[in-house]
C-alpha positions as CSV (number, residue, x, y, z in Angstrom):
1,X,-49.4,32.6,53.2
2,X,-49.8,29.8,55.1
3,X,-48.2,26.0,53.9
4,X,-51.3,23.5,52.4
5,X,-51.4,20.5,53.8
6,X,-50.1,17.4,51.8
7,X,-52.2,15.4,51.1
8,X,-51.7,11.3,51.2
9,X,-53.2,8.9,49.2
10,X,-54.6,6.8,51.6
11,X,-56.1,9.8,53.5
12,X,-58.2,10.9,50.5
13,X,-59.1,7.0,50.0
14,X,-60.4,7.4,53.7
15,X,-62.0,10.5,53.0
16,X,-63.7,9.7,50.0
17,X,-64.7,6.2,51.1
18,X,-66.6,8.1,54.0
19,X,-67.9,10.3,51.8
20,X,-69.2,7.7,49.4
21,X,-70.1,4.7,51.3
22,X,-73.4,5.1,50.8
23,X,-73.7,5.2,47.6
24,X,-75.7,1.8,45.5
25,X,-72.7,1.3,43.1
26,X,-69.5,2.5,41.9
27,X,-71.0,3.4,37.9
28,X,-72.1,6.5,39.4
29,X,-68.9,8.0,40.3
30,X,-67.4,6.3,37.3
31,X,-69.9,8.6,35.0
32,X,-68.8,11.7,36.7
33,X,-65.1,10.6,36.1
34,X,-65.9,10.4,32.4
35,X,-68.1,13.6,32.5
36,X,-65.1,15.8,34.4
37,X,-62.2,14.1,31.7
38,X,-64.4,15.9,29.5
39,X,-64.2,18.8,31.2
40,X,-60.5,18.3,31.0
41,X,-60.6,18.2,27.2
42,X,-62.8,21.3,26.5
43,X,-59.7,23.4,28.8
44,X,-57.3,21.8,26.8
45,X,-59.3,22.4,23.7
46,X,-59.2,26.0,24.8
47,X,-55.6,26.2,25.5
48,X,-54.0,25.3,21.9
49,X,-57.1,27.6,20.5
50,X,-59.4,24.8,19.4
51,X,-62.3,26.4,21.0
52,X,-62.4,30.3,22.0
53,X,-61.2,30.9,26.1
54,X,-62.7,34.3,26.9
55,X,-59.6,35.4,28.3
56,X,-60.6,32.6,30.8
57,X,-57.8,31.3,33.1
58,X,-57.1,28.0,31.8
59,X,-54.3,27.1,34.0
60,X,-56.6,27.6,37.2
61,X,-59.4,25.5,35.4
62,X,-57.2,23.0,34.2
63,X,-55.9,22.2,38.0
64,X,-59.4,22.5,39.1
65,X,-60.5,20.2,36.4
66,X,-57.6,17.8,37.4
67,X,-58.2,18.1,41.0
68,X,-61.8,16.3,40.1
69,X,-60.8,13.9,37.9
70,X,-58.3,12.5,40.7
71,X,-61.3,12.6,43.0
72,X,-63.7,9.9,41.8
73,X,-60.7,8.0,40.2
74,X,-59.6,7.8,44.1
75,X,-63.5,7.7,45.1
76,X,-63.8,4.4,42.9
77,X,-60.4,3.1,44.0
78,X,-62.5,3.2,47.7
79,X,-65.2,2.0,47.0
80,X,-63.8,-1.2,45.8
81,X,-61.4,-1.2,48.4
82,X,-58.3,-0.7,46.6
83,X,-54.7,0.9,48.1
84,X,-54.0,3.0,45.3
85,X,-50.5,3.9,47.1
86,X,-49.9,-0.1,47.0
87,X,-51.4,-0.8,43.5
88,X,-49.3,2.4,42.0
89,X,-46.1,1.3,43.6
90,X,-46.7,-2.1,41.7
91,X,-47.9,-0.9,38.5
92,X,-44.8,1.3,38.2
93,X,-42.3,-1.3,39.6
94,X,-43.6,-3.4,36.4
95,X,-43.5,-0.5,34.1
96,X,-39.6,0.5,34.8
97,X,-38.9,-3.3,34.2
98,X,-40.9,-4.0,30.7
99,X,-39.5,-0.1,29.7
100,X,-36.0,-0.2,31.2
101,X,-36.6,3.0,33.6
102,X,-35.7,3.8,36.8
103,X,-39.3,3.6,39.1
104,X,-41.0,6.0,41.3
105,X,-39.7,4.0,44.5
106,X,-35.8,5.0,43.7
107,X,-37.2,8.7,42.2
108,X,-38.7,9.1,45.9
109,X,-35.3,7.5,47.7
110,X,-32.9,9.9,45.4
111,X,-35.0,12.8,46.2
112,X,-34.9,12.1,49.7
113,X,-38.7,12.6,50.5
């Protein structure tokens, strides 16, 4: 079995910026963010036995379900020209400060990646 490739933040904002950048405005992918959260509940739902699974597997549609949500959240991100990799680093930075944590910059440096 053959390594995946890893994926960086900034290549998907490429990608999905191409992919996108014809499209009239952002609400569009914002209504299929909200539509695939959705789909995110029902697995969950499904999971702690809230609705019947079908001896589905939930942990594959779960990732798959995830896997979309992260696409139009980075989809919008391009299409309002935002570096998520920049704004994340920030956001975090704060975070650690107003709730006394360490932050995802010194997790990264610790963990040597």
């Amino acid at each position: 079995m053959s390594n995946p490739t890893n994926i960086k933040i900034s290549d998907l904002e490429a990608y999905l910026g191409d992919l996108y950048q014809n499209i009239q405005s952002d609400q569009s992918l914002f209504m299929k963010l909200i539509e695939e959260i959705g789909e995110v509940a029902e697995v969950l739902n499904k999971k702690t036995g809230r609705k019947d699974s079908h001896g589905e597997d939930l942990q594959e549609q779960l990732g798959n379900e995830l896997a979309d949500v992260i696409h139009y959240v980075v989809a919008i991100a391009a299409w309002n020209n935002l570096d998520l990799n920049k704004v994340i680093l920030e956001k975090d930075r704060a975070a650690s400060i107003k709730y006394h944590h360490h932050n995802l910059e010194e997790f990264i440096a610790k963990s040597g990646k």
